[in-house]
C-alpha positions, 0 to 999 in steps of 0.5 A, spaced: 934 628 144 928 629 140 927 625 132 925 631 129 930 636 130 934 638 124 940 635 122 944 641 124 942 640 132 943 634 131 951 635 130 951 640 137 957 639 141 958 633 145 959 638 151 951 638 151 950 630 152 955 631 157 951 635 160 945 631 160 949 624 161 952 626 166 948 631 172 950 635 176 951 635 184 945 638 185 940 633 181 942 627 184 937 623 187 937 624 197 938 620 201 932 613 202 928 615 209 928 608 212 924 605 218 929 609 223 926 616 220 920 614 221 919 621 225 922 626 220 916 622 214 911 623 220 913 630 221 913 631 213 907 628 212 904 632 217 906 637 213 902 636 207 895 637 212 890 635 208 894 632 202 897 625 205 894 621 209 899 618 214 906 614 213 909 606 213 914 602 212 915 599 206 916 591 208 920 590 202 925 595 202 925 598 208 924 604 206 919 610 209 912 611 205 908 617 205 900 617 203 899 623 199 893 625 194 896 630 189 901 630 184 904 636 189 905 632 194 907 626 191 914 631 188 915 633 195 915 626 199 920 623 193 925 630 194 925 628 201 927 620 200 920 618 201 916 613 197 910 617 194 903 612 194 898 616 191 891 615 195 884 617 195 883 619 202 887 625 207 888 622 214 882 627 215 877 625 211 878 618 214 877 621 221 870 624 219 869 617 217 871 614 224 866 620 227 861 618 223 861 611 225 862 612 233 855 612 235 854 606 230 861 601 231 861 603 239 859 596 241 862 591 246 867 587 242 868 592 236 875 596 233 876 601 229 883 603 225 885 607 220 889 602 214 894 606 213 897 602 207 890 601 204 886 607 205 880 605 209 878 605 216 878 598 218 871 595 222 873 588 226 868 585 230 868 580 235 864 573 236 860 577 240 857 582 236 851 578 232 843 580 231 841 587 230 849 589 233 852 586 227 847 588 222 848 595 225 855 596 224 855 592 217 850 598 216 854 603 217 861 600 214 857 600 208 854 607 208 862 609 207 863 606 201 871 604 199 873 608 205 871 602 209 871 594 210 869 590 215 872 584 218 871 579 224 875 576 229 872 568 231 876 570 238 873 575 243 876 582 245 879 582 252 883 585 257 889 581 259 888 582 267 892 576 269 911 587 259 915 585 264 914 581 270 909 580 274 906 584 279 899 583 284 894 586 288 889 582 291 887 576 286 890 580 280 896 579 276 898 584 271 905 585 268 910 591 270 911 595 264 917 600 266 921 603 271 920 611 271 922 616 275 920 624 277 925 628 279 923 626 287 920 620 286 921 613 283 915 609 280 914 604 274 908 604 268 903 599 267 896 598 265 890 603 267 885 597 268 890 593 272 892 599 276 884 600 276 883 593 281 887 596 286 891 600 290 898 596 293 902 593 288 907 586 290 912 582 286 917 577 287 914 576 294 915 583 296 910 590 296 913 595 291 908 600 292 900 604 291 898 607 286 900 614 283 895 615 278 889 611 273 887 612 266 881 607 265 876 607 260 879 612 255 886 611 256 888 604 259 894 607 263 896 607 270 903 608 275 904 606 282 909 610 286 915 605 290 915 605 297 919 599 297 926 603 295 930 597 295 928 593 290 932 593 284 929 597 279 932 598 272 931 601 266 931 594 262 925 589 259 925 582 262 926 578 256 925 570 260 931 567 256 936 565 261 934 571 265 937 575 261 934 583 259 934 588 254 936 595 256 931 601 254 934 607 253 929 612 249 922 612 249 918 614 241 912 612 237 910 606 234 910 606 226 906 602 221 909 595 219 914 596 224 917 589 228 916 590 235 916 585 241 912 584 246 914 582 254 909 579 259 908 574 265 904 570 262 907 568 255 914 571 256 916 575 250 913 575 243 914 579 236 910 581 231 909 589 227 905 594 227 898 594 223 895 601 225 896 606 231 890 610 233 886 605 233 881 604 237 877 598 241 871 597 245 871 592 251 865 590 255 869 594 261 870 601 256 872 603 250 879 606 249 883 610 243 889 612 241 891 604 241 897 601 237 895 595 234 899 590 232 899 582 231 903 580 236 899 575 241 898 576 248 894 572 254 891 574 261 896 576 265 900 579 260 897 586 261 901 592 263 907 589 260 912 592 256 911 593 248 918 595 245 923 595 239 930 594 239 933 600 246 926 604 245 919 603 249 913 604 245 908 602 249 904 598 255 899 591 254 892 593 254 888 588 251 886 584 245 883 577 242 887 570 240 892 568 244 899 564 243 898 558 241 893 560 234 895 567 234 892 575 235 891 582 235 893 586 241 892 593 243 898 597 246 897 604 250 903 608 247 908 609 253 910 616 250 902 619 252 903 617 259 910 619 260 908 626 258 901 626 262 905 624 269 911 628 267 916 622 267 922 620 265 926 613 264 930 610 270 
């Protein structure tokens, strides 16, 4: 109700402020998108192109956040029950970043990722970048001004060589990561830089099987096909309390600020949430993109091993720095990549 209006307005029939009082069916507000919609806020950010940059989970509200950089936008991810945050960068300006800097950044002991909830390209070097290599990179991070930062880590990049349980070739152990199947034959995931080592697979005193396929440096994922089709193989996670396990029934991708776990033979199983998916990490072996990052901790031996969220597999054990004594980051090869390059399917 505006103060200036004439009296005579003023005196409209109540049923106008009825109108404004109480809306209609049609004005009330949607429904929240919360963390387990994750893949309908992606969709719609995807949607909106150069006009968002990306989503996560509101931590505090549970509640889906989708990146936008106009007032357009922002009306359209709060009509679909999203939280608006309003950014400087589209996902595609940030990636000409990350392209800018790839000659520069990639380096033995660097890794680069997209903050989602701050809009910048992340930098992080290890504590083997030092002289020229660091002024290098430090060079290049600042030439991109507010799009980046840089940040160090006391610990090393490594593959975890040493999910699941623990399988071997030769002196190597590595962790299974999941058991999937073909249409004609059975087979489990693991790490490519495992599978990398050698070609037949042992578990709990037994030959398991040779290996199918290997994606390492680039990506870090490899299958190894059973022989041995007598062992027990179920669609579960060993979860190293009581012997107990958690079944996997689905497979989906990883969102930023997500609570995940993570099982493996060294360590057992650990939990923590996602930082950054497509992120990308140069080991002294190679570099490899499309990471998810996260700050759950890993040691050698753990690799391969499954990373997973409630009854959904999310990704294979790759490599990081720290370990689960003073904590780290690790990176995870997204299951759902190897899943449709080999054509597979739980079970």
């Amino acid at each position: 109700m505006r103060l200036n209006r004439p009296a005579a307005i003023l005196a409209a029939p109540v049923l106008l402020l009825g109108a404004v009082l109480w809306p209609s069916a049609a004005q009330a507000a949607p429904a929240p998108l919360l963390a387990a919609d994750a893949p309908a806020a992606t969709s719609l950010s995807e949607s909106l192109g150069a006009r968002s940059a990306g989503t996560f989970i509101d931590i505090a509200t549970g509640r889906m956040v989708v990146t936008v950089t106009d007032a357009t936008a922002a009306r359209q991810v709060r009509t679909a029950g999203a939280i608006a945050k309003t950014v400087k960068y589209s996902t595609a300006q940030l990636d000409a970043v990350t392209a800018r800097m790839s000659t520069t950044v990639d380096t033995p002991g660097t890794a680069r990722h997209t903050d989602v909830t701050t809009n910048q390209v992340v930098v992080t070097v290890d504590s083997t970048v030092t002289g020229a290599r660091l002024a290098s990179v430090k060079a290049a991070v600042a030439a991109a001004g507010d799009a980046a930062r840089l940040e160090s880590t006391p610990d090393k990049f490594q593959l975890f060589i040493a999910g699941g349980q623990a399988i071997t070739t030769g002196g190597s152990r590595c962790s299974l990561g999941f058991n999937v199947r073909t249409s004609s034959a059975l087979y489990f995931v693991t790490a490519g830089h495992c599978t990398n080592i050698g070609s037949t697979w042992s578990g709990g005193g037994t030959t398991l099987g040779t290996r199918a396929g290997s994606s390492f440096p680039g990506n870090d994922y490899g299958i190894v096909r059973y022989t041995n089709t007598s062992v027990a193989r179920p669609s579960a996670v060993y979860l190293y309390s009581g012997s107990s396990t958690r079944a996997i029934n689905s497979v989906g991708s990883a969102s930023v600020n997500q609570t995940v776990q993570r099982s493996g033979s060294t360590t057992g199983v650990h939990s923590g949430r996602v930082t950054a998916t497509n992120a990308t990490v140069s080991y002294p072996q190679g570099t490899v993109s499309g990471l998810i990052r996260t700050t759950v901790c890993a040691q050698p031996g753990d690799s391969g091993g499954s990373l997973f969220a409630g009854n959904t597999g999310l990704g294979l054990t790759s490599g990081g720095s720290g370990n689960c004594t003073s904590g780290g980051t690790t990176f995870f090869q997204p299951l759902n990549e190897v899943m449709s390059v080999y054509g597979l399917s739980l079970g």
